[in-house]
C-alpha positions as CSV (number, residue, x, y, z in Angstrom):
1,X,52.1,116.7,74.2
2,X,53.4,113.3,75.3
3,X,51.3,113.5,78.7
4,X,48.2,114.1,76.3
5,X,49.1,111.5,74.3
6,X,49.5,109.3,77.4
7,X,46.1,110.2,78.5
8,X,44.5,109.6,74.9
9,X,46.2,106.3,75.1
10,X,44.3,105.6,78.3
11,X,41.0,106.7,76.9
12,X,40.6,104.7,74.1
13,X,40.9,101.2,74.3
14,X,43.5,99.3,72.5
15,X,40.9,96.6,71.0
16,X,43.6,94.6,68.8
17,X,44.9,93.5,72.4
18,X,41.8,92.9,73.8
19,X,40.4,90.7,71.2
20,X,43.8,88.6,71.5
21,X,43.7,88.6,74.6
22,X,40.2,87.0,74.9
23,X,40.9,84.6,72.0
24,X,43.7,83.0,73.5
25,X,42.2,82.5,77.0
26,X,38.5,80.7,75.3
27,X,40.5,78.5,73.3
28,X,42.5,77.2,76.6
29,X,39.5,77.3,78.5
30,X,37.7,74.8,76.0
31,X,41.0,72.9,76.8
32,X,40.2,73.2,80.4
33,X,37.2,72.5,79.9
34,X,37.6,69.0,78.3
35,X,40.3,68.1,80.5
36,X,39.8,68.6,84.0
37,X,36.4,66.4,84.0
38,X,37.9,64.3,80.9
39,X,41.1,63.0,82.9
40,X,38.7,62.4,86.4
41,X,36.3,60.3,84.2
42,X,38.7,58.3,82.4
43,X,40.8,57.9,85.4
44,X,37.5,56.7,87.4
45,X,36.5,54.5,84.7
46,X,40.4,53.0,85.6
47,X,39.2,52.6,89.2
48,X,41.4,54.7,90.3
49,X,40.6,56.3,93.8
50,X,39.4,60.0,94.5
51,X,42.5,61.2,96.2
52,X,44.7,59.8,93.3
53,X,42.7,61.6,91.0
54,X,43.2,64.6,92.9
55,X,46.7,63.8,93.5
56,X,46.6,63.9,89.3
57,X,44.7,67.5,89.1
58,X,47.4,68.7,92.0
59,X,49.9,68.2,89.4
60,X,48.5,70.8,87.4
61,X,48.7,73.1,90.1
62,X,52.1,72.7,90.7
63,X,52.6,74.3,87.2
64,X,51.0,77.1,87.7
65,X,53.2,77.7,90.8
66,X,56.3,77.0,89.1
67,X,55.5,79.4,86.2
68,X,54.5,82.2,88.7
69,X,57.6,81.8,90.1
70,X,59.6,82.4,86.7
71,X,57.1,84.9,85.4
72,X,59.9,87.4,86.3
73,X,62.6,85.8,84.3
74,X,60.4,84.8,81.1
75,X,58.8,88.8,80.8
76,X,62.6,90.0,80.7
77,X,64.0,87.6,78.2
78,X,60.8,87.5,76.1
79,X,58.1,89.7,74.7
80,X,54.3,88.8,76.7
81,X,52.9,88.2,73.2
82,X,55.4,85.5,71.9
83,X,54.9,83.8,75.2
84,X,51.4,84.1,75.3
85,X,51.5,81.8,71.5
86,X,53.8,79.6,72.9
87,X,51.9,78.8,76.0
88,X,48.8,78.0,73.8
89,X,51.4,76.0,71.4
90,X,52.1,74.3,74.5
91,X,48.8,73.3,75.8
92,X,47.9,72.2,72.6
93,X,51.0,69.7,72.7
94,X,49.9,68.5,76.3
95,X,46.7,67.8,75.0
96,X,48.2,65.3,72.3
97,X,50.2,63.8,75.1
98,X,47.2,62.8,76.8
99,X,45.8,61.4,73.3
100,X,48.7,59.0,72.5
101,X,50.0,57.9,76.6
102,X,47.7,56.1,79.5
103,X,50.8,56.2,81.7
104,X,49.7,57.8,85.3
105,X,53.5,59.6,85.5
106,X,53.6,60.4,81.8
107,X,49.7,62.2,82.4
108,X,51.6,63.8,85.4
109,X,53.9,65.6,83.4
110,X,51.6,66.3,80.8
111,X,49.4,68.2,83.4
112,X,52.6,70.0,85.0
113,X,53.5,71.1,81.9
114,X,49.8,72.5,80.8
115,X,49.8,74.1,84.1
116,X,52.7,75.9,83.6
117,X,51.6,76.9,80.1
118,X,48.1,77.9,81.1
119,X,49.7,79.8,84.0
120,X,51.7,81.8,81.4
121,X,48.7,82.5,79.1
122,X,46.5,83.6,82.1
123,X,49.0,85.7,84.0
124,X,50.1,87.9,80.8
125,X,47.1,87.9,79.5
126,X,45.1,89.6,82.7
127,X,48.0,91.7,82.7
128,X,47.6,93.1,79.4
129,X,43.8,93.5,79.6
130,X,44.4,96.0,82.1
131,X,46.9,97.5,80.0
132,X,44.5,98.0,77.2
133,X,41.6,98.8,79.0
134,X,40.6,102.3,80.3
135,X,39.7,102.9,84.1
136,X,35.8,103.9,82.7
137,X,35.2,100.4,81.0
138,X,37.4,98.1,83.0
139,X,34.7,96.4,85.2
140,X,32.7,95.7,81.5
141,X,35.7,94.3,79.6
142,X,36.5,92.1,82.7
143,X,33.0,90.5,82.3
144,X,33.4,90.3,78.9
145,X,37.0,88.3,79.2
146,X,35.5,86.5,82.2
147,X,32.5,85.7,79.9
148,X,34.7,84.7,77.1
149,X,36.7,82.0,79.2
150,X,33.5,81.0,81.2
151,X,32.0,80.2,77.5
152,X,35.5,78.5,77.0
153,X,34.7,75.9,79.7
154,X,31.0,75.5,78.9
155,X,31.4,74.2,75.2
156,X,34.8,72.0,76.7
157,X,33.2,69.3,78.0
158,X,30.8,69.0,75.1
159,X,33.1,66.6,74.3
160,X,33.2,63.8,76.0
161,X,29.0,63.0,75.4
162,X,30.3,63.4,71.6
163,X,33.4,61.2,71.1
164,X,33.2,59.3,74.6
165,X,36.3,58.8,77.3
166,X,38.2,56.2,75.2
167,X,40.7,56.7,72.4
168,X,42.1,59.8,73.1
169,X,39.8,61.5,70.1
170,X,38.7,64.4,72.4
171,X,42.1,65.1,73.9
172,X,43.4,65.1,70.2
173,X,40.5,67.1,68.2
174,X,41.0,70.1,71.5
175,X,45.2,70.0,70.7
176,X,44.8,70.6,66.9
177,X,41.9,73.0,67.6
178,X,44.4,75.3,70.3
179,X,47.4,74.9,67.5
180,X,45.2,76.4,65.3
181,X,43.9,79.1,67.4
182,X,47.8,79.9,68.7
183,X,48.4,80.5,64.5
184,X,45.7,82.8,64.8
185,X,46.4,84.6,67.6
186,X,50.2,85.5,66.4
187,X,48.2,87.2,63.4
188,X,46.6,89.6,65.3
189,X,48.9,90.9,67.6
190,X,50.8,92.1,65.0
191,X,48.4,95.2,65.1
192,X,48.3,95.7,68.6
193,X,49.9,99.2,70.3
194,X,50.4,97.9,74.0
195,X,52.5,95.7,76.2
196,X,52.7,94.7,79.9
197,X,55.8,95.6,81.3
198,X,58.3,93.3,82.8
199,X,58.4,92.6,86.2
200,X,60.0,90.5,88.5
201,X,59.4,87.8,91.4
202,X,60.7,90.5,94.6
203,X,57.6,92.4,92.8
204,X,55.3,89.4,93.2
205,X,55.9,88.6,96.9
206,X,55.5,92.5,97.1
207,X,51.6,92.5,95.9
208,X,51.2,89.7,98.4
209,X,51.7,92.1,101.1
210,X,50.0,95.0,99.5
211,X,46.6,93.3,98.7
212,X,46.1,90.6,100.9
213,X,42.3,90.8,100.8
214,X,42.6,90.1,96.8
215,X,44.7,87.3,97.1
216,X,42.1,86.0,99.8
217,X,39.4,86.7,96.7
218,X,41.6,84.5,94.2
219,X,42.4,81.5,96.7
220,X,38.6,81.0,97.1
221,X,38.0,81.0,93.5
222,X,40.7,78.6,93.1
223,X,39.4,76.3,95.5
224,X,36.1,76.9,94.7
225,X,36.4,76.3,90.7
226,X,38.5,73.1,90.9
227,X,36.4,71.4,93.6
228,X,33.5,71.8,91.4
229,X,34.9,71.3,88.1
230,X,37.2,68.4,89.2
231,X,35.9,66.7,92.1
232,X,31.7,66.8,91.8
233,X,31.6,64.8,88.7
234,X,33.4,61.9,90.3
235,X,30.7,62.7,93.3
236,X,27.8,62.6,90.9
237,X,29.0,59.6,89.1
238,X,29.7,58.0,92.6
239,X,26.0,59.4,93.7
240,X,24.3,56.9,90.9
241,X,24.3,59.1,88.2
242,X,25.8,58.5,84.4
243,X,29.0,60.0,82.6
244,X,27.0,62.1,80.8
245,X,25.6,63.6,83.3
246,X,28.5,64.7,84.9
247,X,29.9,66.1,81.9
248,X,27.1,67.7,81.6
249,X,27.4,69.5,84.7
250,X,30.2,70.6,83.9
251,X,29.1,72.3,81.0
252,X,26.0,73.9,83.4
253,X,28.7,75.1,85.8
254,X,30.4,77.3,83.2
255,X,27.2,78.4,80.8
256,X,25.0,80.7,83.6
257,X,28.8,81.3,84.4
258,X,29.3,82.7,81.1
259,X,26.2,84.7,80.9
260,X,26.3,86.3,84.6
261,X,29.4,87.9,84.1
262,X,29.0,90.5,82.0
263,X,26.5,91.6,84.6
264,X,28.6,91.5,87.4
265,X,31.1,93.8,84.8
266,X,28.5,96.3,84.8
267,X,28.0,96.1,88.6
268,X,31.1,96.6,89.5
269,X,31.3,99.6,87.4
270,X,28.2,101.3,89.1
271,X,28.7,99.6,92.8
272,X,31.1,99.1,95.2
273,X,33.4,96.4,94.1
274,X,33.9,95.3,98.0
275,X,30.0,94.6,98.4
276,X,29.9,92.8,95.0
277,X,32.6,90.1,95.9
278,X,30.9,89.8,99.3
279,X,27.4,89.3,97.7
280,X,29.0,87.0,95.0
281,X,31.2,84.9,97.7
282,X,27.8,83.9,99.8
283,X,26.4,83.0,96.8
284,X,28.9,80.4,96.1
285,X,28.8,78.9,99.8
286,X,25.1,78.3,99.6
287,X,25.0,76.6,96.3
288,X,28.2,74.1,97.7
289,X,25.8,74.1,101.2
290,X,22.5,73.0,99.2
291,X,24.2,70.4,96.9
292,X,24.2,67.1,99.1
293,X,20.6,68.0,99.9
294,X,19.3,67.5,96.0
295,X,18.7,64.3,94.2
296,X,16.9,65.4,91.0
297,X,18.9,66.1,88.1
298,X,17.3,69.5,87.6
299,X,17.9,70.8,91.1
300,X,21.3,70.3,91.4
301,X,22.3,71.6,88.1
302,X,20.6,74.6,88.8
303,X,22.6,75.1,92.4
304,X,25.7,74.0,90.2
305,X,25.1,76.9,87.9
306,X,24.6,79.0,90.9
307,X,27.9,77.6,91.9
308,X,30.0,78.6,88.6
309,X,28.7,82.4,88.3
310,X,28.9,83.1,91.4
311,X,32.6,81.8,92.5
312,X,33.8,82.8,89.1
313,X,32.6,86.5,90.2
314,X,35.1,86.1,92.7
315,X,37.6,86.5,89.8
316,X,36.3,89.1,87.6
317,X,35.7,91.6,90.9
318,X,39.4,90.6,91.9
319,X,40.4,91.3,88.3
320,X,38.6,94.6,88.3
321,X,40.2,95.7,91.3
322,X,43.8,94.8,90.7
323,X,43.5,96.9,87.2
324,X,41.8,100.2,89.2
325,X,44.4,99.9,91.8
326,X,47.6,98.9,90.6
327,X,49.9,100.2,87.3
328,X,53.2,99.3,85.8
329,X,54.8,96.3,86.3
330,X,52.8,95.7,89.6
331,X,50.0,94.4,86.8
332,X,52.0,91.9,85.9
333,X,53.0,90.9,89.7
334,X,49.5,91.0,90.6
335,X,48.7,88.5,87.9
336,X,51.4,86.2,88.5
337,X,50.3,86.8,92.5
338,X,47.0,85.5,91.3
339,X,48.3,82.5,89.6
340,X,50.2,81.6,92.6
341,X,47.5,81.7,94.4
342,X,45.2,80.2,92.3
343,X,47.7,76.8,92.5
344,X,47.5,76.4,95.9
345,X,43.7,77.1,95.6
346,X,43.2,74.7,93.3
347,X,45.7,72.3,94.4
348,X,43.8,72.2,98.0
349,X,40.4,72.3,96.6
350,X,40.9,69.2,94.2
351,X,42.9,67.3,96.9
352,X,40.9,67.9,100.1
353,X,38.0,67.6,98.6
354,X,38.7,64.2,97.0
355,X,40.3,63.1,100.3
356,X,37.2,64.6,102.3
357,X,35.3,62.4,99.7
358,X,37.2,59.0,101.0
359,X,37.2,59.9,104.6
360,X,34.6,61.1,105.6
361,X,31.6,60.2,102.9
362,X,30.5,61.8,99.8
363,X,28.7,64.2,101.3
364,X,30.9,65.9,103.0
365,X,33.0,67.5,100.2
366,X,30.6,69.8,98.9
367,X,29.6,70.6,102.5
368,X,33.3,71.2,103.4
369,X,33.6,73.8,100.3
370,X,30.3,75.2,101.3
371,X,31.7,76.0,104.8
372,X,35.3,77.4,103.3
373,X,33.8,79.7,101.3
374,X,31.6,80.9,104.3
375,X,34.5,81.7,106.4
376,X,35.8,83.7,103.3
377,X,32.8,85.7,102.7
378,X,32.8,87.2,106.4
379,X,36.6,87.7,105.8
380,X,35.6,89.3,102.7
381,X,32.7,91.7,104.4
382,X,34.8,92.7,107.3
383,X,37.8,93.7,105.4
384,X,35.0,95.7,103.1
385,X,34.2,97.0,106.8
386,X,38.1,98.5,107.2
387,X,38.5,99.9,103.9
């Protein structure tokens, strides 16, 4: 009776979960949204050089590292849905620190700190959708959540062309907006039937071992997505276009995002996963490649689209895979392995390519990306080879 019951529990879907789950993670992405190109644009505006603002954007990285690292500690003291509220409660006080301080180590902080709270919200939240979601449907609901957060980031920056990069108002409206949505979220899990178990850092550094090759998936994501998101609209400001326009791209980068990755849900429930994350992996390298070689606006935000669904794909195959693969508190590991790795992703994707930037010309940043992520897709299709 119980191992039926078990196996009815796998079958059906426990959509309470899921819908908190991808409510929590738009609303921080449409924080993410308005303040990874928000900060780079005011601090710009401040003159301000490249590598500081990437020195800046490392800082969020560094919370995601530190929260990986106490993942452990916080899923044994606390239940994942009160600290999936309190990490949007705590973004949404980040975001008013922004509003109401201009000082460089006070923004610091303020990004540490949403790092670490986004970190929390991410890893739990990845963990639990696996939880929730049967084997049959997984690669669908994965492109649905990475749909949901890709749409997050689209409507973010939407913005800055609406209430500018002075005064704070955007930073302010996004804080009350994730307060309200952390209110609504508590409200819904009340009817929810699962949990992630805990688990515990020996576990994380375990997964690293186990999966290397979707670590390798994640890492490229990571530096991937914050090259793009915070580093090429300082390049296209720098390049002669406006504000707007970059903010705009932004926006680009995450709508085909949004929209493609439902598809690649439903690929990788009919196709090998491997070959998906290989196919999706080249994509991303030649949009980076292609880049310095456009000047009109048109081209380049359709390689920049190209850019955003296919390196975000990178995330919902390695998603997908870490929920057919893995069960127990391993799901939870392998999300906080992911957020690890997504730091020092990140953190090296917004800080080489800003020093890149400086050093060696404008030019070379997306060109350096471009040829990173081709070194990772033939990784990627020879350890498809070995499997």
């Amino acid at each position: 009776m119980q191992t039926n019951h078990k196996l009815a529990a796998q079958a059906m879907p426990d959509w309470p979960a899921i819908a908190a789950v991808v409510l929590g993670v738009t609303a921080f992405s449409v924080a993410q949204g308005v303040t990874y190109p928000l900060i780079s644009l005011v601090l710009e505006s401040r003159g301000v050089s490249s590598t500081l603002i990437g020195i800046n954007a490392f800082g969020f990285a560094l919370g995601l590292a530190a929260a990986t690292l106490m993942i452990g500690r916080l899923t044994q003291r606390f239940r994942a849905q009160h600290l999936i509220v309190a990490g949007l409660v705590g973004c949404s006080l980040c975001l008013a620190t922004f509003a109401g301080f201009s000082s460089m180590s006070v923004w610091f902080l303020a990004r540490f700190v949403l790092g670490f709270c986004a970190s929390v919200i991410f890893m739990l939240s990845e963990a639990w959708l696996n939880v929730a979601c049967p084997d049959r449907l997984r690669g669908r609901v994965s492109g649905i959540y990475g749909a949901a957060v890709c749409a997050g980031f689209a409507a973010g920056p939407l913005a800055i062309p609406l209430f500018g990069t002075a005064g704070g108002f955007g930073f302010a409206l996004t804080a009350v907006y994730l307060a309200l949505v952390a209110f609504a979220t508590g409200l819904l899990l009340v009817s929810t039937r699962t949990v992630p178990e805990p688990s515990s850092t020996k576990d994380v550094f375990s997964f690293f071992r186990h999966a290397p090759m979707l670590v390798a998936m994640v890492f490229a994501f990571g530096f991937a997505d914050i090259a793009a998101i915070s580093a090429m609209p300082v390049y296209f400001v720098k390049s002669g276009h406006s504000e707007a326009f970059a903010a705009l791209s932004v926006t680009v980068l995450a709508l085909p995002t949004a929209l493609a990755q439902p598809f690649i849900g439903y690929a990788l429930d009919r196709l090998p996963k491997h070959g998906v994350a290989v196919a999706t992996a080249a994509a991303a390298a030649g949009g980076f490649i292609v880049l310095p070689l456009l000047d009109a606006p048109a081209p380049i935000l359709v390689a920049f689209g190209l850019i955003g669904a296919a390196s975000f794909s990178l995330y919902t195959c390695a998603l997908a895979m870490l929920g057919e693969t893995y069960r127990g508190s391993m799901l939870v590991a392998g999300s906080a392995a992911y957020g690890l790795t997504y730091a020092v992703g990140s953190g090296a994707g917004s800080s080489l390519t800003g020093l890149v930037m400086e050093v060696a010309g404008l030019e070379a940043g997306p060109l350096m990306v471009g040829a990173a992520l081709a070194v990772f897709t033939a990784m990627f299709a020879l350890g498809g080879r070995k499997r």
